[in-house]
C-alpha positions as CSV (number, residue, x, y, z in Angstrom):
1,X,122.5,107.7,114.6
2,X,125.6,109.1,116.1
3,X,127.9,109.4,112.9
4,X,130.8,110.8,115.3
5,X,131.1,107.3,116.7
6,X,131.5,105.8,113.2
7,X,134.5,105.0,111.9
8,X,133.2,104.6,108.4
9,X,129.9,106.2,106.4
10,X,128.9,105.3,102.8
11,X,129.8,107.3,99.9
12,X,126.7,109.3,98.4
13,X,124.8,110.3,101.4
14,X,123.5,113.8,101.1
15,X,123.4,116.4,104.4
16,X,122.4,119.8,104.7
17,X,125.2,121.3,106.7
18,X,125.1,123.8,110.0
19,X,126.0,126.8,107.9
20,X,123.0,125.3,104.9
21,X,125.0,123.8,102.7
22,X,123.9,120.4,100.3
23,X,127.1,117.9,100.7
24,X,127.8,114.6,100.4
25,X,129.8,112.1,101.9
26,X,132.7,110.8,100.0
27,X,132.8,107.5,102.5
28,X,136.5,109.1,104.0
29,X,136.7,109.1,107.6
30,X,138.6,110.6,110.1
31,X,139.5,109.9,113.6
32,X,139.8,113.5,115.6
33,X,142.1,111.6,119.0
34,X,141.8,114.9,121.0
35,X,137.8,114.6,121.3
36,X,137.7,111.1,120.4
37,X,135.0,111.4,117.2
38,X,135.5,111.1,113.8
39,X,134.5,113.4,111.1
40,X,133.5,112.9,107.5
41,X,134.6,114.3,104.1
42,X,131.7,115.6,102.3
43,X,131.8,117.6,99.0
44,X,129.7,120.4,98.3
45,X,127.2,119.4,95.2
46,X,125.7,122.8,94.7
47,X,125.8,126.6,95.2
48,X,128.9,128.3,96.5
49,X,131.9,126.1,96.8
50,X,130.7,123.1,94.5
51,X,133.3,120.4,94.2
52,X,134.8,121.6,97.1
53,X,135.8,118.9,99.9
54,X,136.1,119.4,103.8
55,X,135.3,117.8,107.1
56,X,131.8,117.7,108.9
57,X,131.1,116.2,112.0
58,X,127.5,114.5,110.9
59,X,125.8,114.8,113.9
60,X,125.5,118.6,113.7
61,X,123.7,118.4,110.0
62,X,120.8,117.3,108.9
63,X,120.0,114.3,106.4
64,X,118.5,115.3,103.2
């Protein structure tokens, strides 16, 4: 699935980031205009930085 063509993911799907992090979506979505994708909040759910939130493009992690 290309999740930087989605507009919208579900809340409470868990990725391994790029940089091996465990996060999951929060189901917020953004629209990036320059590059014409959109990113997803995730939080992180363990390790360093839990309950922290940022944006991840999808396509570059990997579903847990």
């Amino acid at each position: 699935m290309k999740y930087a063509d989605t507009g919208a993911v579900k809340a409470g799907m868990k990725f391994t980031s790029p940089g091996g992090l465990t996060v999951e979506t929060t189901g917020k979505s953004t629209k990036i205009d320059s590059h014409n994708l959109y990113v997803h909040e995730v939080v992180i759910v363990d390790g360093a930085g839990k309950g922290r939130k940022y944006l991840l493009n999808l396509d570059s992690a990997t579903p847990s």
